[in-house]
C-alpha positions as CSV (number, residue, x, y, z in Angstrom):
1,X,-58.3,38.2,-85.8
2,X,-56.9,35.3,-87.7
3,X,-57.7,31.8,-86.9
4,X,-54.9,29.8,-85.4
5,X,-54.1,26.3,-86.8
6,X,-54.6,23.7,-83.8
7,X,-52.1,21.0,-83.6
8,X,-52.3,17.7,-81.5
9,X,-50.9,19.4,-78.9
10,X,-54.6,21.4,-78.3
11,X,-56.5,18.1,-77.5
12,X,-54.7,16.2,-75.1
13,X,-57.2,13.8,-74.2
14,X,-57.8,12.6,-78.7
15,X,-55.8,11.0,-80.8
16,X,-53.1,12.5,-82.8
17,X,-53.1,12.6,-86.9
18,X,-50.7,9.4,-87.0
19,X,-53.2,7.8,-84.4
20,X,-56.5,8.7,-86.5
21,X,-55.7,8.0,-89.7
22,X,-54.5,4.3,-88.6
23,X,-58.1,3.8,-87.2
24,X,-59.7,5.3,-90.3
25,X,-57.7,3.2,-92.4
26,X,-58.0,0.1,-90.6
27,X,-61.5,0.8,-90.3
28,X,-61.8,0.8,-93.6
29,X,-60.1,-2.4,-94.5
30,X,-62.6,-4.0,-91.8
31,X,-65.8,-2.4,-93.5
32,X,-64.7,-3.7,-97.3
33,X,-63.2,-7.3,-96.2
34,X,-64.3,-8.3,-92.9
35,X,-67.0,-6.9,-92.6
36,X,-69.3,-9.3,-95.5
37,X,-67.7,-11.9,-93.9
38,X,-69.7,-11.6,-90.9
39,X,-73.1,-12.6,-91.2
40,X,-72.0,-16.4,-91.9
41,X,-69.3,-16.4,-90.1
42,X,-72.0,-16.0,-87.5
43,X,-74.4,-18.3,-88.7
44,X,-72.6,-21.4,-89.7
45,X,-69.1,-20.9,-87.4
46,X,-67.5,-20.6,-90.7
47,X,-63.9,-19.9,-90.9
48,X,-62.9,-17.9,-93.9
49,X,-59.2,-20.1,-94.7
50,X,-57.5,-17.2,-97.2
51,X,-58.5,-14.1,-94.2
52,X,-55.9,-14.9,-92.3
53,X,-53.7,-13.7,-95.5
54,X,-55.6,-11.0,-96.4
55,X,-55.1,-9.4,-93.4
56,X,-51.0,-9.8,-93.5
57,X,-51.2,-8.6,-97.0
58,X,-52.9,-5.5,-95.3
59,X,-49.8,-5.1,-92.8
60,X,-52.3,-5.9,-90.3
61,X,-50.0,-8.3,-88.6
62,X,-46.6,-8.0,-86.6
63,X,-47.8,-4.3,-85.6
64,X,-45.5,-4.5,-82.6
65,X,-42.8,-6.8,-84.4
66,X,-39.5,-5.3,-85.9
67,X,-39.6,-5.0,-89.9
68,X,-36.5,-7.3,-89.5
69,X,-38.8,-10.4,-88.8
70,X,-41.6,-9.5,-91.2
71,X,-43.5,-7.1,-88.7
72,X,-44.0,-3.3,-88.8
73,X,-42.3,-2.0,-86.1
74,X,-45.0,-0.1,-84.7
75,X,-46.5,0.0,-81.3
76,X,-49.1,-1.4,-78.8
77,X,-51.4,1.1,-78.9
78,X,-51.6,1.1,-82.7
79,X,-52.1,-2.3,-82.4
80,X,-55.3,-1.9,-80.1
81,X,-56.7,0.8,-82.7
82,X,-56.4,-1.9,-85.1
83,X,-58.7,-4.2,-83.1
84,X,-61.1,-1.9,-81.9
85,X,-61.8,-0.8,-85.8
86,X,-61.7,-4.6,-86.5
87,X,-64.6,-5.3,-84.0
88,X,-66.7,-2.8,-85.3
89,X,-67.2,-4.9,-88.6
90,X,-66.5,-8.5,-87.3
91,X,-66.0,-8.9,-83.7
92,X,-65.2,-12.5,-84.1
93,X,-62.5,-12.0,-86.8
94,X,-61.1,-9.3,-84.5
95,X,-61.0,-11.9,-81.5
96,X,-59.4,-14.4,-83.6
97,X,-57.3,-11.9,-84.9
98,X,-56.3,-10.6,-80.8
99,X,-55.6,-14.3,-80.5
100,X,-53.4,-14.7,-83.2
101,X,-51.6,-11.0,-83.3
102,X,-50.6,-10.4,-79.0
103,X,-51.6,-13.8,-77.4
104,X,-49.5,-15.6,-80.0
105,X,-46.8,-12.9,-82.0
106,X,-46.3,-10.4,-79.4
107,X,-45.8,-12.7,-77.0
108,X,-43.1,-15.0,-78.9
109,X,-41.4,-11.7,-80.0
110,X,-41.5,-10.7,-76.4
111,X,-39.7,-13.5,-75.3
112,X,-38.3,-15.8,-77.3
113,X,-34.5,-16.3,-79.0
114,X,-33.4,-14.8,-81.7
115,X,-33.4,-18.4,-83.5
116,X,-37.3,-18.9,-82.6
117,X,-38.2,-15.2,-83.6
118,X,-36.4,-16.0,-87.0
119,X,-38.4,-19.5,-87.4
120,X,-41.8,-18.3,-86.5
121,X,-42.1,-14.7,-86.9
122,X,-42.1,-14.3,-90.3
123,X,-44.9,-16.8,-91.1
124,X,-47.1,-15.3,-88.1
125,X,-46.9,-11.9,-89.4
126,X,-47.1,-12.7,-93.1
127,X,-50.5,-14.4,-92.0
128,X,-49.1,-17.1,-94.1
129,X,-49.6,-19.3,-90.3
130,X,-52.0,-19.1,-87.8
131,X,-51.2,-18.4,-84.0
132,X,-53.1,-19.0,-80.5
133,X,-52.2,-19.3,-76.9
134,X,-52.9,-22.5,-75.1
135,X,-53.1,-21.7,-71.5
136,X,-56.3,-22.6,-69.6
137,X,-57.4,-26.2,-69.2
138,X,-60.5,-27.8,-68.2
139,X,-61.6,-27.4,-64.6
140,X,-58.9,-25.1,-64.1
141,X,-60.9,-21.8,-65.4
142,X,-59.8,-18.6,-63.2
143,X,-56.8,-20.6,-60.9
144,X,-55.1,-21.6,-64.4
145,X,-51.8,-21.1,-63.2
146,X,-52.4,-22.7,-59.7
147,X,-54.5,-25.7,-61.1
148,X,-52.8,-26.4,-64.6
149,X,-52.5,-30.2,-64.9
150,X,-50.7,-30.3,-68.2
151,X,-47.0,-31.8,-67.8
152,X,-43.5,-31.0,-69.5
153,X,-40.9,-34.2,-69.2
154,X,-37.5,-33.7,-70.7
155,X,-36.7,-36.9,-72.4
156,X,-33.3,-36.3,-74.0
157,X,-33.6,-33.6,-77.2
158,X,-37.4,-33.3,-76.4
159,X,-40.2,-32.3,-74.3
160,X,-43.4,-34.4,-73.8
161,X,-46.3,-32.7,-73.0
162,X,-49.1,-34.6,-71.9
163,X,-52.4,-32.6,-71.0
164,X,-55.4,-30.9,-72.1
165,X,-56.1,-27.1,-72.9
166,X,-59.4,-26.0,-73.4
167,X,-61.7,-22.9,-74.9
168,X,-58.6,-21.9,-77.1
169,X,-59.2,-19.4,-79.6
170,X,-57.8,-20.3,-83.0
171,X,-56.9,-24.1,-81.3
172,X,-58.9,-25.5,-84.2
173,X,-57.2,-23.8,-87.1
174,X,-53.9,-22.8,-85.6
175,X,-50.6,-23.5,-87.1
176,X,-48.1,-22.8,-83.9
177,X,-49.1,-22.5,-80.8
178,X,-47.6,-20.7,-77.5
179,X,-48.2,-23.7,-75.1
180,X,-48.0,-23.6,-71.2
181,X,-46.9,-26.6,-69.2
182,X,-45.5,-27.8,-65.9
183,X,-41.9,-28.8,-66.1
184,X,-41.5,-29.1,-61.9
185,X,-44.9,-29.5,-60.9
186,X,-43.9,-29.5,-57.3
187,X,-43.4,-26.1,-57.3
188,X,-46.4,-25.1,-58.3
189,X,-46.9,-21.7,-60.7
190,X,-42.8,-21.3,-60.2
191,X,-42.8,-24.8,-61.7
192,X,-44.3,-23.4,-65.2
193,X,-42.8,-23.1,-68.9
194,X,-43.5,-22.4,-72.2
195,X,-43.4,-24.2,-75.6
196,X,-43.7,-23.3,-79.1
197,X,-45.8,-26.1,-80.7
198,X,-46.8,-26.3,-83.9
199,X,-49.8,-28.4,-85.3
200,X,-47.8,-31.2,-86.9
201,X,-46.0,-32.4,-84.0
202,X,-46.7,-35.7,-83.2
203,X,-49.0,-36.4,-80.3
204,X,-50.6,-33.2,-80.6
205,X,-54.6,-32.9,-82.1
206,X,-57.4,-31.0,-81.8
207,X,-60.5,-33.3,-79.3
208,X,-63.3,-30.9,-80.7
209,X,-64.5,-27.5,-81.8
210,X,-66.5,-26.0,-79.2
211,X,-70.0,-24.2,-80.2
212,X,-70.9,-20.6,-78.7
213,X,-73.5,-18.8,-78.2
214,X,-71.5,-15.4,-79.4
215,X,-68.2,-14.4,-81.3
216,X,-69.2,-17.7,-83.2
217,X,-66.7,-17.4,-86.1
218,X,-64.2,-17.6,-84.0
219,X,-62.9,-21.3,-83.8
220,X,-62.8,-21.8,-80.2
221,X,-61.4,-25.8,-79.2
222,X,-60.2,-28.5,-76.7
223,X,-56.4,-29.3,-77.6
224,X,-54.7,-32.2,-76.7
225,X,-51.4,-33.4,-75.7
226,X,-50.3,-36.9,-75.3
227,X,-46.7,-37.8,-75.6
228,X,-46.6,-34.5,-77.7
229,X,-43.1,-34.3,-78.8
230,X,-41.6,-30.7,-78.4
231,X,-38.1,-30.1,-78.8
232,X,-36.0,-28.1,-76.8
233,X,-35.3,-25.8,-78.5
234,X,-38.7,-25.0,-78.8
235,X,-39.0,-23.9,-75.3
236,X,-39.5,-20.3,-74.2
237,X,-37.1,-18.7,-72.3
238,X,-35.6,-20.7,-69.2
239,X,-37.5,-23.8,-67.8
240,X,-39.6,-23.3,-64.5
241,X,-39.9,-19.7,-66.1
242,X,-42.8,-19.0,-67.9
243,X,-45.0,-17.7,-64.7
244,X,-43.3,-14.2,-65.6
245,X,-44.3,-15.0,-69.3
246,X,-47.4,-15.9,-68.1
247,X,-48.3,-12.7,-66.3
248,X,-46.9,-10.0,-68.7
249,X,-49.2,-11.9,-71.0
250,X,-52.1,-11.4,-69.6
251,X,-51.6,-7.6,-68.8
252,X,-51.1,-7.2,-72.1
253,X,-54.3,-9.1,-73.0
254,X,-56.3,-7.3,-71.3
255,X,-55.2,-4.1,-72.4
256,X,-55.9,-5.4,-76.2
257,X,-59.4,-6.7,-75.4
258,X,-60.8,-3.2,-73.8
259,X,-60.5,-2.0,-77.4
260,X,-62.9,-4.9,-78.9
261,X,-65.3,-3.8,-76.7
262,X,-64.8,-0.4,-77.4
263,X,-65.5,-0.9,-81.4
264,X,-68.5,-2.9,-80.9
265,X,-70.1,-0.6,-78.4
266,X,-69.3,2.0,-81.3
267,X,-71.2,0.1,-83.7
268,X,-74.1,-0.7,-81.8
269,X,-74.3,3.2,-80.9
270,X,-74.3,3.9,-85.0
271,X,-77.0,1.2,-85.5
272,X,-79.2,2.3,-83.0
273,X,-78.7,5.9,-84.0
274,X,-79.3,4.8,-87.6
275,X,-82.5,2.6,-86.6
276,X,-84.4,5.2,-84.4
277,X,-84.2,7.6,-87.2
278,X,-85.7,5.5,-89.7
279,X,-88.5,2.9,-87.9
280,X,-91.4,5.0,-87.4
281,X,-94.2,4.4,-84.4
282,X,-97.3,6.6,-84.0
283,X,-96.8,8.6,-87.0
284,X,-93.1,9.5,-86.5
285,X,-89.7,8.6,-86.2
286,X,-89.1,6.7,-82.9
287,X,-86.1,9.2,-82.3
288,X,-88.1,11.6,-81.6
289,X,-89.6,10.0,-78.3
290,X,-87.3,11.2,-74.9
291,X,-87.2,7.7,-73.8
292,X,-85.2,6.6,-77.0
293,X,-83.1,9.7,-76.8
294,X,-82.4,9.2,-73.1
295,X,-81.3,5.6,-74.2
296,X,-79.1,6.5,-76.9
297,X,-77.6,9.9,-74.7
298,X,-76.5,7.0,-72.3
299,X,-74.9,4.8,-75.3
300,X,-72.6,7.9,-76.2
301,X,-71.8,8.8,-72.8
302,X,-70.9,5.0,-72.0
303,X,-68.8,4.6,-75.4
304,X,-66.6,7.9,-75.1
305,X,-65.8,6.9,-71.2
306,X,-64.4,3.2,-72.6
307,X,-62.8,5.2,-74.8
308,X,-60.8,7.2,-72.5
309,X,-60.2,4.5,-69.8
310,X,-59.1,2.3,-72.9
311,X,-56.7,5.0,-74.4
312,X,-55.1,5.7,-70.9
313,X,-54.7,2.2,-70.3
314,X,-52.9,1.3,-73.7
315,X,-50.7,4.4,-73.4
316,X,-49.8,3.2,-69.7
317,X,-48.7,-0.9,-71.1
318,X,-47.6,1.0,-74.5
319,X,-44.0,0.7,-73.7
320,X,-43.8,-1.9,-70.8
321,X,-40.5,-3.7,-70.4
322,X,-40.1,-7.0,-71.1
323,X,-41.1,-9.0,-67.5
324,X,-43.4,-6.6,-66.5
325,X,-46.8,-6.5,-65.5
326,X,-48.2,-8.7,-63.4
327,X,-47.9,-6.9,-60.4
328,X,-48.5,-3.3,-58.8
329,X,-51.3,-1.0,-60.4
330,X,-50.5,-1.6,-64.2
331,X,-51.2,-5.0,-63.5
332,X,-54.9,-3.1,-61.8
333,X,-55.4,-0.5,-64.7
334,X,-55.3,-3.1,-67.3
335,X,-58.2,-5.6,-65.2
336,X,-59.8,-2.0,-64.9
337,X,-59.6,-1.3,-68.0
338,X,-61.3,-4.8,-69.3
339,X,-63.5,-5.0,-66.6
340,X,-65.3,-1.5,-67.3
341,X,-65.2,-1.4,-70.9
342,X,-67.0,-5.0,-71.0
343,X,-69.3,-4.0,-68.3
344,X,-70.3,-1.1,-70.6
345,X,-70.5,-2.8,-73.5
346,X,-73.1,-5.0,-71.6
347,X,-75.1,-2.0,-70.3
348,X,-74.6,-0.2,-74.8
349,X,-75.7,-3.2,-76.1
350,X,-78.8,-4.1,-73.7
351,X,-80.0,-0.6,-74.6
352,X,-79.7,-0.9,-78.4
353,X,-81.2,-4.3,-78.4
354,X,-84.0,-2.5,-76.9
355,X,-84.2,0.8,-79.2
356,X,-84.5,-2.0,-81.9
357,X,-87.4,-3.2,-80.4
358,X,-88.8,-7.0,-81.6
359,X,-85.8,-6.1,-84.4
360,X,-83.2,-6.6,-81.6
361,X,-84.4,-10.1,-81.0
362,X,-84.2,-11.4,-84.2
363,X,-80.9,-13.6,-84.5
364,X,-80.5,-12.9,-87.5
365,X,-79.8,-9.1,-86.7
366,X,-76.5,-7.1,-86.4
367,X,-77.5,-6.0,-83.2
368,X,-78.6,-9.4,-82.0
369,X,-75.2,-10.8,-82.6
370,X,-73.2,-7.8,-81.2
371,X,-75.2,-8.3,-78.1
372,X,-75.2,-11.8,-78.4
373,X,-70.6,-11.4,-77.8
374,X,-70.9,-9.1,-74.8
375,X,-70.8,-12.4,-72.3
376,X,-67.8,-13.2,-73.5
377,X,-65.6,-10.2,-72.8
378,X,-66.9,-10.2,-69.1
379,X,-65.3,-13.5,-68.5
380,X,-62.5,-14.2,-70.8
381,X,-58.9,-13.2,-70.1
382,X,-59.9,-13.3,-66.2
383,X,-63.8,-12.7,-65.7
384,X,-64.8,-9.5,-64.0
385,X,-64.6,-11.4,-60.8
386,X,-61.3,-11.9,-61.0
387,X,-60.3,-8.4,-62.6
388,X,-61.8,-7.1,-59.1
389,X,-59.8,-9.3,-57.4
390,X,-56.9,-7.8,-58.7
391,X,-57.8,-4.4,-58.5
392,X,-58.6,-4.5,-54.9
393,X,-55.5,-6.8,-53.8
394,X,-53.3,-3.8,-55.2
395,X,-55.3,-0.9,-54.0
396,X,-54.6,-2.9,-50.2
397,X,-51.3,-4.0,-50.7
């Protein structure tokens, strides 16, 4: 008998050719650019000025934006095989890069006029400016809607915000920023909007650049807002308005972030693979002891189930409308999806660290600063409290 040719159709549950060859690719980019980039990033919190740039050039940016406005009118869940290939090579540049491409882009092309996506699209997706979201503020942490104290006052043509924002990825280097602020702060969350701000606004500056223990290239910052003059045309959607904003947001965010943990649980999988064949103990390769193998059979297992909850997750938000999320089990699967894959990513890394032996606690490894990131992804964009929270209060409802 003749062999038949397989199509996507045969494997349901993998990516089809269009799908894989975006990952390779982007892979690829990552492994020749980003990836050398890494290593200081790491040790000084250096931020590369011209990456930014590079990575437009690429057509790395504006995945989910219409050509019309500079993007490439492609789709969410190319965009989270973009960042999972990305954090394979430089987790922190693929954070930053998260921060910049859905918090930021996808979220002003979401949901701003046509006269803001004009103004600010362009730039963003060129990589020519840099974007971030400024949302939570200090003391607030996981009740950042409920405890936000920063203020909105019209003032004729203008808004001024006073406030602070806090642990904002890109605050530090950002050009425009998607800033949320109380405009009736009687009413609570349904007393919300949102502002595009950019950095040269008067009344606007960065307090400080925050030092972390992981993800350390990233800048990470305290923003501050003090008489910040905004205009109004500069505010997003209608005013009181931007819980909804707010809360297809952060769906959306967390569907983006599972695949960063997927790509770094995928390259601490290879290392330790690589590593066990080659460090010798007793005479022979330390691969060839069943407790090593044990540990890395439980790497793959963990990796291909992120995988599949992460797939399933972006195909579920990959068309959501605009306004949605933030409610019934989308709103679940997404925290699901964040909360397990960082979880696991926990559980990968702890495992290589320990296949690598006095290796894995050397800071200067790879390993050493993969596993020093995975904190990070089990509290930002909600911690896994809160994703359980919200799994639970829809599985009840």
């Amino acid at each position: 008998m003749g062999q038949t040719a397989t199509t996507d159709a045969d494997h349901p549950f993998d990516l089809d050719a269009d799908q894989r060859a975006m990952l390779d690719e982007a892979d690829r980019f990552a492994r020749n650019e980003l990836y050398p980039l890494a290593a200081r990033m790491d040790d000084e919190e250096w931020w590369p000025e011209d990456v930014f740039r590079t990575i437009g050039e690429a057509g790395y940016f504006g995945l989910t934006v219409p050509e019309e406005y500079g993007g490439q009118g492609l789709d969410l869940f190319t965009s989270g095989l973009v960042g999972q290939a990305f954090a394979r090579w430089n987790y922190a540049l693929a954070l930053s890069w998260v921060a910049h491409e859905n918090l930021c882009l996808n979220n002003i092309y979401r949901n701003a006029s046509e006269a803001q996506r004009a103004r600010y699209l362009p730039g963003l997706c060129s990589g020519e400016k840099i974007g971030a979201l400024g949302l939570t503020e200090p003391g607030a942490g996981s009740d950042a809607l409920g405890s936000m104290r920063t203020t909105a006052r019209r003032e004729g043509d203008v808004y001024l915000l006073n406030g602070r924002k806090i642990y904002i990825t890109n605050g530090p280097v950002a050009d425009v920023l998607l800033v949320y602020a109380k405009t009736a702060p009687e009413q609570g969350p349904h007393g919300i909007s949102a502002f595009i701000v950019e950095k040269d606004f008067p009344g606007f500056s960065v307090a400080q650049k925050l030092v972390k223990m992981g993800f350390r290239g990233s800048q990470t910052g305290e923003l501050v807002f003090d008489d910040c003059a905004v205009p109004v045309e500069n505010r997003v959607g209608e005013e009181n308005g931007g819980v909804a904003v707010v809360m297809s947001g952060l769906d959306l965010e967390r569907a983006v972030i599972s695949p960063l943990c997927v790509g770094m649980a995928e390259r601490a999988l290879e290392l330790s693979i690589e590593y066990a064949k080659t460090r010798e103990q007793f005479g022979r390769p330390i691969a060839s002891f069943q407790m090593v193998q044990s540990k890395l059979a439980d790497m793959y297992v963990w990796v291909e189930t992120m995988k599949a909850l992460n797939f399933k997750t972006l195909a579920e938000v990959n068309h959501l409308e605009v306004g949605g999320g933030g409610r019934g089990m989308i709103h679940a699967n997404t925290a699901a999806s964040v909360m397990y894959c960082a979880n696991m990513l926990n559980r990968v890394l702890d495992e290589g660290v320990q296949v690598h032996g006095g290796l894995g606690y050397i800071w200067e490894s790879e390993i050493n600063r993969l596993f020093r990131g995975t904190k990070l992804l089990e509290i930002g964009a909600g911690t896994t409290e809160v994703r359980k929270m919200i799994i639970s209060q829809e599985l009840l409802k």
